[in-house]
N, C-alpha and C positions, 0 to 999 in steps of 0.2 A: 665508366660512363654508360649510363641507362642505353636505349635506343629512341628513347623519347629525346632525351638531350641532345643523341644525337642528331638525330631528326632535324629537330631545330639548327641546330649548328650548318649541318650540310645546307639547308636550305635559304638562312642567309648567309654563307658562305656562295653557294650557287648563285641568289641572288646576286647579289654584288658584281660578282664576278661575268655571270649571262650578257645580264642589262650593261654595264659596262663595256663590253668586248666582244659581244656577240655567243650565241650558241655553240655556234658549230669550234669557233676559236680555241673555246675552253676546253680541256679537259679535265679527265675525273681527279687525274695527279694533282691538279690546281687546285680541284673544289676541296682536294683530301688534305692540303697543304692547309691552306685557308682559315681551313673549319678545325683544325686539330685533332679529327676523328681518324682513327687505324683506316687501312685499305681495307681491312675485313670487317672492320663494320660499316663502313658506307657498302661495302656489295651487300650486307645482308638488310640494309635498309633500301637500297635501293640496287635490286640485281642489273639492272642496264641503264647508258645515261637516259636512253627514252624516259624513261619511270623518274626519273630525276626532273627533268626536264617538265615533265608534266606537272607533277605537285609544287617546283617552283614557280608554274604559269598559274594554277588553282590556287593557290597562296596570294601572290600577288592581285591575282583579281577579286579578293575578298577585302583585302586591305586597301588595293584602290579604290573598288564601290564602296568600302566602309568610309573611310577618308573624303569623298568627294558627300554622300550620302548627308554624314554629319556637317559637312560645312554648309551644303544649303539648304539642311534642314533646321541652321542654326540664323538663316536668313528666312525664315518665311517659305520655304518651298518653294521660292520662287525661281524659276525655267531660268532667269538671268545669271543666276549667280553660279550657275554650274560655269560660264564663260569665266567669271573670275577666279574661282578654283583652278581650271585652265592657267590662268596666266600664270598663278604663283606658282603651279606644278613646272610651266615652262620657263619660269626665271630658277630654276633649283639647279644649284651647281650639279654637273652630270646629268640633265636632261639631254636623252637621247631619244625620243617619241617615245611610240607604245612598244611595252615589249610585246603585248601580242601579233602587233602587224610587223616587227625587227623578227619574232621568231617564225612566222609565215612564212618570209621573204626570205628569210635563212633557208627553210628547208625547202621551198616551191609546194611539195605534197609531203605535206610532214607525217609521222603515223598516225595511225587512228585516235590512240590518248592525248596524244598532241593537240591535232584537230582539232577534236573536241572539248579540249578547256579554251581552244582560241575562240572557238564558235561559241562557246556557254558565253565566254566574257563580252564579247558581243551583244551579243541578246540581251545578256544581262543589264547590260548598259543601255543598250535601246528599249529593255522593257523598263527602266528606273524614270527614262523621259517620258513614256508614255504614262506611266504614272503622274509626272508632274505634267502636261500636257494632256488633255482626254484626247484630242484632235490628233489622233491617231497619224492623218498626214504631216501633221505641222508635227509632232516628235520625229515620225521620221526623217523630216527634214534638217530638226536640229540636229540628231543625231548623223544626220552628213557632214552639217558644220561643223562638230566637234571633232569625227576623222580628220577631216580634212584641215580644220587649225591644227590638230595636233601635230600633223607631217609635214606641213607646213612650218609650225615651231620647230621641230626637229633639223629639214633641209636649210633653215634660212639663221635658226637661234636666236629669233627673235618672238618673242614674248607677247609680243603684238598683234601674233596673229590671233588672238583670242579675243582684243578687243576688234578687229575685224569682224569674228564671226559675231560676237556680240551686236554687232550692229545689223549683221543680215537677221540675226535672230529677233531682234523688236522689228523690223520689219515683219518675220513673216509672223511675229505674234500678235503684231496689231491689226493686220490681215484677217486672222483670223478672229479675234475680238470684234471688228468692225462685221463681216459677216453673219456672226452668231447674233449682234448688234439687230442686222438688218431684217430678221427671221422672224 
């Protein structure tokens, strides 16, 4: 087996296993089981779990913005339909919230590469609304709603809370409509 192949393999073997169960629960013996990669070649693909850890949070956050990106860009771009994305992501057997705020709260002060794919995927998302939002406030605001459904669907496991935020969310975008309206 390549180290490409294996690559992959550790990485949705890690997947799986993270987001399921937490970080910190897992170990390498699990991801090594898992993935069917030697112990020596997961250390030379990934010399500590940090490094592991990080590229399965960099991974995932390209697959979740690709994922959400396509679906409502397959609606018209329209700011609404990321809420529905939302739901079906929180009706998906094993919805457990985000793994980025799960891996946060796992570590308190996570290291450095850590951090910063949790911040990139942040940003990232909050700069994807502002795209579809010029109203620079009014993205950031959605972008609260959608934290905050997510953890919401996650503590309660209900699905619903997206159409909740959905409803604050044409509120605060006809708000803003109406304003831009009035100008």
């Amino acid at each position: 087996m390549d180290s490409t192949e294996a690559t992959v393999r550790l990485l949705e073997a890690a997947e799986d296993l993270f987001y399921a169960h937490g970080v910190q629960a897992v170990g390498m013996d699990a991801v090594r089981e898992r993935s069917g990669v030697s112990l020596k070649r997961l250390y030379q693909c990934f010399p500590a779990k940090n490094d592991l850890v990080e590229a399965y949070l960099l991974r995932r956050d390209e697959r979740w913005r690709g994922s959400l990106r396509d679906f409502v860009h397959a609606r018209g771009d329209d700011p609404l339909a990321v809420f529905a994305w939302l739901k079906d992501w929180f009706a998906e057997p094993g919805f457990r919230g985000c793994a980025f705020i799960n891996s946060f709260g796992e570590f308190g002060e996570p290291a450095p590469g850590i951090a910063a794919a949790i911040r990139k995927h942040k940003d990232e998302v909050r700069a994807y609304l502002r795209g579809l939002v010029p109203a620079e406030g009014v993205a950031d605001q959605l972008f609260a709603l959608v934290e905050g459904a997510t953890v919401l669907a996650a503590i309660t496991g209900d699905s619903g809370e997206a159409d909740t935020a959905r409803e604050a969310a044409k509120v605060l975008l006809a708000a803003q409509t109406e304003s831009v309206t009035q100008k």
